[in-house]
Every structure is written in C-alpha cells, then in structure tokens.
TORTITI-583867 format. One record per residue (C-alpha): z, y, x. Coordinates in steps of 0.001 Angstrom, whole numbers, plus 500000, padded with zeros to 6 digits. Each point is the difference from the previous one (the first is absolute). Last residue first. Example, Ala and Ser with C-alpha at 12.3 -4.5 7.8 and 13.67 -1.06 7.14 Angstrom:
507140498940513670 500660496560498630 
END
This chain:
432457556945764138 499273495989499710 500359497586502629 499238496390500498 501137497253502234 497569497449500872 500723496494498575 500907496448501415 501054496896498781 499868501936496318 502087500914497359 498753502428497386 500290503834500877 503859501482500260 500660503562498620 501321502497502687 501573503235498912 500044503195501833 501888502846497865 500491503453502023 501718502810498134 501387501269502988 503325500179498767 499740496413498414 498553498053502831 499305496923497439 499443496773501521 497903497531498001 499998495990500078 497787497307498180 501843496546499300 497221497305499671 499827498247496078 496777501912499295 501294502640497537 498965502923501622 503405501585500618 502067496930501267 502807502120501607 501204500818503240 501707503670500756 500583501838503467 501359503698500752 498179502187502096 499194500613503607 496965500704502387 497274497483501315 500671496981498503 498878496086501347 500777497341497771 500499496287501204 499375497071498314 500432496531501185 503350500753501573 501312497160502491 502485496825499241 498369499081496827 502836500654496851 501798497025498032 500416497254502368 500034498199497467 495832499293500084 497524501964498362 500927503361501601 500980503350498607 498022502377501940 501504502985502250 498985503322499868 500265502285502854 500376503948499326 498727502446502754 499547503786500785 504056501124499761 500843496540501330 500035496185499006 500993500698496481 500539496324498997 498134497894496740 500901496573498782 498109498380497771 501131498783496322 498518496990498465 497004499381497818 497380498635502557 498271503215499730 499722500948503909 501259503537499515 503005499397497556 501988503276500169 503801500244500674 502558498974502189 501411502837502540 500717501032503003 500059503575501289 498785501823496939 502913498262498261 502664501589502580 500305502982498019 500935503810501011 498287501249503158 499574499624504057 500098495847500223 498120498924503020 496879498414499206 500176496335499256 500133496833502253 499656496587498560 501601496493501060 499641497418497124 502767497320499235 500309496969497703 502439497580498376 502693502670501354 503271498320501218 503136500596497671 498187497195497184 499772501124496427 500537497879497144 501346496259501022 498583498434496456 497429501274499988 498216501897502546 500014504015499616 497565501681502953 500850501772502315 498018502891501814 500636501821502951 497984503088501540 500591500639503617 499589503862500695 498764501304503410 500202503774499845 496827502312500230 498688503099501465 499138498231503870 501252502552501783 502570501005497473 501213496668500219 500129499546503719 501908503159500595 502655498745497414 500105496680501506 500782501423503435 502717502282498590 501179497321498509 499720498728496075 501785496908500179 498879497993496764 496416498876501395 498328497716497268 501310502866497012 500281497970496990 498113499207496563 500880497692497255 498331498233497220 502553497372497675 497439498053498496 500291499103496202 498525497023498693 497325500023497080 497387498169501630 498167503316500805 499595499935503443 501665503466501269 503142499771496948 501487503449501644 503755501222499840 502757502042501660 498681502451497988 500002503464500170 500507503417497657 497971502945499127 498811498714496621 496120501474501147 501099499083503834 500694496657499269 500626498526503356 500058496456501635 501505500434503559 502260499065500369 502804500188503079 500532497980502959 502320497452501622 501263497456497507 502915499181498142 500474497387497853 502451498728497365 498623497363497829 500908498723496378 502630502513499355 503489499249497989 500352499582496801 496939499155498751 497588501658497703 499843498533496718 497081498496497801 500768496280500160 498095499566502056 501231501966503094 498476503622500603 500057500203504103 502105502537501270 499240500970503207 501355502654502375 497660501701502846 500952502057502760 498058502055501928 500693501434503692 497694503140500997 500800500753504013 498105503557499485 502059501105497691 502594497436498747 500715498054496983 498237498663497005 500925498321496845 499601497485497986 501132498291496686 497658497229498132 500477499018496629 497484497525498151 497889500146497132 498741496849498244 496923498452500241 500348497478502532 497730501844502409 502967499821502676 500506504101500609 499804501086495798 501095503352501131 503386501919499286 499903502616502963 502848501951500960 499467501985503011 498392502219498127 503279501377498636 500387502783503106 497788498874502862 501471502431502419 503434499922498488 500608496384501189 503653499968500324 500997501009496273 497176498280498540 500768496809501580 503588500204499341 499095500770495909 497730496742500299 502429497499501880 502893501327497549 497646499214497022 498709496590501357 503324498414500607 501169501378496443 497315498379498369 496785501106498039 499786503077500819 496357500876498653 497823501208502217 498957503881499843 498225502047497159 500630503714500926 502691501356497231 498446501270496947 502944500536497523 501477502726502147 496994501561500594 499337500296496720 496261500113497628 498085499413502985 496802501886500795 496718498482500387 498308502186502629 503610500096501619 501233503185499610 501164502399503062 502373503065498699 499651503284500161 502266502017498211 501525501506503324 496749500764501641 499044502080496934 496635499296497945 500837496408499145 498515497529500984 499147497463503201 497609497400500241 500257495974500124 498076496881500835 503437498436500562 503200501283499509 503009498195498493 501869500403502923 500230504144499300 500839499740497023 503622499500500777 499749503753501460 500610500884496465 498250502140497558 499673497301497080 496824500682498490 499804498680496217 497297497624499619 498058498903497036 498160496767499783 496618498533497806 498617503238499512 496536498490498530 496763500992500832 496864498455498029 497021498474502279 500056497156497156 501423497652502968 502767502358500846 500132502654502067 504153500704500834 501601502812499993 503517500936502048 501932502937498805 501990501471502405 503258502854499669 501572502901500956 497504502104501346 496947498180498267 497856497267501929 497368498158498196 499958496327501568 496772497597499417 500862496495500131 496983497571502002 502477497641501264 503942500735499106 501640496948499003 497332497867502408 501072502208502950 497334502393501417 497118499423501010 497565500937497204 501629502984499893 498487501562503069 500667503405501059 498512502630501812 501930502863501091 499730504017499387 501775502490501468 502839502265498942 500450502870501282 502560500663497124 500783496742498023 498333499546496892 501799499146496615 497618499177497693 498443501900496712 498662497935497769 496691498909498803 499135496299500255 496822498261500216 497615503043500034 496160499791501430 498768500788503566 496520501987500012 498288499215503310 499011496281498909 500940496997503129 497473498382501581 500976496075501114 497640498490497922 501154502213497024 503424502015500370 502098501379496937 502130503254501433 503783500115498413 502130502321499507 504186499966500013 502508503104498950 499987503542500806 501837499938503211 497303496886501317 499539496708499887 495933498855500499 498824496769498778 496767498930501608 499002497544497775 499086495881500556 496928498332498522 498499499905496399 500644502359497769 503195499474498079 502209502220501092 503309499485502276 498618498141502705 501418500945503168 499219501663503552 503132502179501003 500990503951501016 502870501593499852 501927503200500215 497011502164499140 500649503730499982 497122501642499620 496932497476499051 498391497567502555 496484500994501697 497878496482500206 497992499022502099 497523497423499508 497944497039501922 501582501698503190 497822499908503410 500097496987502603 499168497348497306 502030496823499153 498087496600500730 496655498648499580 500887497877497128 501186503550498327 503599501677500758 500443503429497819 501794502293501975 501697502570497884 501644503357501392 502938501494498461 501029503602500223 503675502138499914 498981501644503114 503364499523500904 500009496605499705 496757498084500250 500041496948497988 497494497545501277 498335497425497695 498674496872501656 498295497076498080 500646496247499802 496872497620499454 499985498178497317 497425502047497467 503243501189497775 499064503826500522 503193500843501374 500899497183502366 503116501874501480 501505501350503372 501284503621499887 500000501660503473 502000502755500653 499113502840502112 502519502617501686 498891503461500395 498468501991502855 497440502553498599 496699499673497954 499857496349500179 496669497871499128 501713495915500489 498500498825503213 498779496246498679 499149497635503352 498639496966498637 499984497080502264 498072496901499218 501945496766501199 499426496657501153 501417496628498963 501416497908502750 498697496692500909 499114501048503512 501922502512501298 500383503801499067 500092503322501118 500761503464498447 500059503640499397 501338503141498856 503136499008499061 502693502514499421 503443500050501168 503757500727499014 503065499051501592 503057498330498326 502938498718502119 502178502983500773 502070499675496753 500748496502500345 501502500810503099 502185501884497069 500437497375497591 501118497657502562 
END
C-alpha cells in the first residue's frame, strides 16, 4: 500500500474562495517572500510578541535570511516586519526564552557556539548576545532549519543541545534564566540511530562520521527501544509479531493502545491493511476488562473495505482512529475507492474528469456490541487524482470552520479546488454537500490552523520554491459576507 501511497499527495495553492450562508469569510493575504535566487522557504509559525495573534517567520535557506511578519488586528502585512541576515554557519534556528527580558529570543546555533537576539513588540535588536560559546560540529553545505522546542516531547521540550564530535550536551533554561547541563550524550555511530530521528541534522565533517541525532539525543540505542504495547499474553504477542511481519507497510503503527469505550482505561487494538488499489483492513479488538487485564482472546474481528485515513504527518505515522463528536468514543474512519475496476473506460473517464470517487465510512463504538461490519454512515466525495507522495492532502479531517467544536472534513477536489465539509448537528455526522469551497489558482502545499485566535481554523499554503505564502484568516461569522482580499 505504501507505495500507491506514494502517488497520493499533490500540492496546490489557494488563491480564492466561495462560501454559503452561515460560513465565516476570509481575508486573503498573499506574502511573496523577497528571494534573490531560487531557494526553498520555510515558514515558522509562532505568536512572538505575545499579543494573541500567531505570527509568521520565514527561514530562507540558502540565503541564510529570515523575514518577520508581524500579524496586527488588520492582519499580516505584504512586506517583512524585519529581516534578519543569520551568522556563518548556523545549523539552527528557534524562538525561545532563555533571558529574562520579556518575550521570546531569537536563538541562533552556530560553529562557534549559540547567540541570541532579544525582540521587543515583535522587533528584534541587531546586536545578538552570547548564551553559549563552543565550537559545534557543522556539517559541510550545510543549511539551516528551524526548529521548535516547544513541541517536542514533554522529556525534552524547550532543551537546548550543544553538539561536539563525539558527544551532546543538552541545557536547559531554567526559571532564574540560569543554564544547566542537565544530560550528556555520547554519540553512538550506528545506523540504529537512525529510528530515533526526529527534528534532526546531520554531523560530522566526513560522510562516514556523520551520523543523524535526534534533537534530544538518547543516551543507548539499545536501551531505548521504540515504546510499543505491552505483551500482555501469549495470544496477543504471536497475533502482534504476525501482524508486523505481514503488514510491512504500516510497520508498528498498526498497533494502537487507545482508550476505544471511554471507560478510562486503555485498550488494544491490532490492524492492518492489505492491497493496492483493492485496500482491505482488518481490525482486532481487545477491550481492557475490569479487572485491569486484556483478554485472551479478541473482542471483535472485522474487516472492512478501505484504508485510513487519519494521518500524523509531524510523527509520520496513521491512525486507524478519530473521536469526530467528542463523547469520548472512538470511530473507526475509513476511505475506499467507489469504482474498484479501473478499465480502460474508467481510466479515460477519470482523467477527464481529474478525480476518483471515494466513499468515506465512519463507525462509531456502541457499547456493549462495539463496532458494527456495516458503516453507521457514508459520504460519497471525489478527489483529484493522486500524482505525489501522501494521501492526506486528498482526504482528510482537520480544521473547525463552522465553530461548533468538532472536526470538519476537508477533500482536495482537484489541482484548483478543495471542498470542505461541515460537521453537522445531528448524527449524521457531516452535511451531505460542501459548505465551503476554495478556489486556487496554481499549486502549493495546504495547512489549517487557528492563527488569529478567534476559535475558526485559518489555512495557508506555502509554494516553497517560489517563495509564495497566501494565507486566509477567517472574519466573524455571518449569514452572509463578501469575500475580501488583501495583496
């Protein structure tokens, strides 16, 4: 599966939009990030002045630059707040609070150790100022990334690593603004590493010393194994090495312990997918008993047409997942292919047309049957045709545009168009037609988040090469509103 996966993810960029009646509307800002030559942008989401409203900062790679955009009530401006040149040889860059003037720094790691710039009302001073000198291991041709600490695991959040050739010292700010080392780690070159890796970089000045460290690094492979399910009977640990074995696509995500009832304590579920185009799931529950075991044998057995379609693209991993009305219950969310025989007819009619019918399942967990074979309900969409990597961009649940608190449901409808679904009042969970629908006019890669605060998802698409950031920021609900643009 892994590989039609692979063809599923195609990238666009909204440059417009239309609404219904009871629908929030949308100022467009269309931010064209200054570029000398072709580079790759990146932008940097935080609310860096601490006014509630989330600014943009946009790392520019080769050019070794950042540009500010400070957002105000009126929204974010077309030209940079601030840019700032970064020193040679920066590996990293981050917004944190490691002095004690007010607001987040610019801290700065670089060959010759870390620096920081102070910022006031979203300005940040020219001159940086020391936090640690030392002199770091920096990778040749090496370009900087942006990081964010703040999301990172709760063992590591907002840690500060100083890389040396053989080994890392983490530091960590504490409340008096004083550093401590609070962790040493020796590097291990081994390909082992390599699973540990997330918001990483390379070191080591020769390709055969370098070696990928997690931002946190761990003190030994072989005593960090990933965290997985425990075992807890013999049934369940020949069921769960058989399921890894055959389902190599999903590799150990399709073991989920999740709290599926709303009793409050974790159950084990086991699934797995099958097939390319023809996707088959199965599902395998154990539901925790009271007195604190898992059973001996599954709950439920089922298999269902479909695949799902619940990513994580920061963890890199899917779910087969989603509690849509937030009463606790897991749904099990599934999408197939409506038209499974792909003719020559079919194919002809597709590309046409640029989309593939899709019908989206969802079940819901009743107690104390669990989940029923038949879908509880059933929504007919057609997407683009997949041409790239991920699937999400496809179909996907995410955003809350109508702000009733639950998720809505958003499809790529082709390269120019993305349809948004509502969650609806009753249980029938989603209205039968899109009440929002985004028009774009070239491609780029699509993000939702709440970024002025107002309880209505927002949504930007970055066209990275071309340094092209249009982001659309949602107005206060009304019956009906004009749709506004900004440039």
């Amino acid at each position: 599966m892994n590989k039609w996966i692979a063809k599923a993810f195609v990238l666009f960029l909204l440059s417009g939009i239309v609404h219904g009646e009871g629908t929030p509307t949308f100022k467009k800002h269309i931010i064209q990030v200054p570029m000398n030559t072709v580079d790759r942008v990146w932008p940097y989401w935080k609310d860096i002045n601490k006014d509630g409203l989330t600014d943009l900062m946009v790392l520019v790679q080769n050019e070794e630059k950042t540009f500010t955009y400070i957002q105000s009530n009126t929204g974010l401006p077309e030209t940079p707040t601030q840019t700032i040149t970064l020193p040679s040889a920066t590996m990293w860059i981050a917004l944190l609070d490691v002095n004690e003037h007010p607001g987040d720094e610019m801290l700065i790691s670089t060959s010759e150790g870390l620096v920081y710039y102070c910022q006031n009302n979203g300005i940040f001073e020219i001159k940086p100022q020391k936090l640690i000198e030392a002199e770091q291991v920096v990778p040749r041709n090496h370009s900087p990334i942006a990081i964010d600490p703040n999301k990172w695991a709760e063992d590591s959040k907002n840690t500060i690593p100083v890389i040396f050739p053989d080994y890392t010292v983490i530091y960590k700010v504490n409340e008096n603004y004083q550093l401590e080392a609070i962790k040493t780690v020796e590097h291990e070159f081994k390909s082992t590493m390599d699973k540990f890796n997330w918001n990483s970089w390379n070191v080591g000045s020769k390709r055969s010393d370098q070696l990928r460290i997690r931002t946190v690094a761990q003190e030994k492979s072989e005593t960090n194994k990933e965290k997985e399910p425990k075992k807890e009977n013999e049934y369940i640990e020949k069921l769960t090495e058989k399921i890894k074995k055959d389902s190599h696509w999903w590799g150990d995500h399709a073991i989920e312990e999740k709290d599926i009832n709303a009793d409050g304590s974790k159950d084990l579920v086991l699934w797995y997918s099958t097939g390319y185009i023809e996707v088959k799931t199965t599902v395998i529950v154990f539901i925790r008993q009271k007195n604190g075991k898992l059973p001996e044998k599954p709950n439920q057995i089922l298999r269902f047409s479909g695949m799902p379609i619940n990513f994580n693209t920061e963890r890199n991993s899917v779910s087969l997942f989603y509690d849509i009305d937030n009463d606790g219950l897991q749904e099990i969310v599934l999408a197939e292919l409506k038209t499974i025989s792909i003719s020559a007819n079919s194919f002809v009619e597709m590309t046409v047309s640029k989309g593939i019918d899709w019908i989206v399942s969802i079940r819901q967990f009743k107690n104390p049957k669990g989940y029923s074979n038949e879908a509880d309900f059933k929504l007919d969409v057609t997407t683009a045709l997949p041409t790239s990597r991920w699937i999400e961009d496809l179909i996907t649940l995410k955003g809350d545009f109508n702000a009733d608190g639950r998720t809505d449901f958003i499809v790529r409808r082709s390269p120019t168009q993305c349809d948004i679904y509502f969650s609806s009042s009753n249980s029938k969970f989603y209205e039968p037609q899109p009440k929002l629908q985004l028009q774009f006019s070239s491609e780029g890669r699509m993000f939702v988040e709440d970024l002025n605060n107002d309880g209505i998802s927002d949504i930007y698409v970055v066209d990275y090469e071309k340094g092209q950031i249009t982001v659309f920021l949602s107005e206060p609900l009304k019956k009906k509103g004009a749709f506004s643009e900004s440039r």
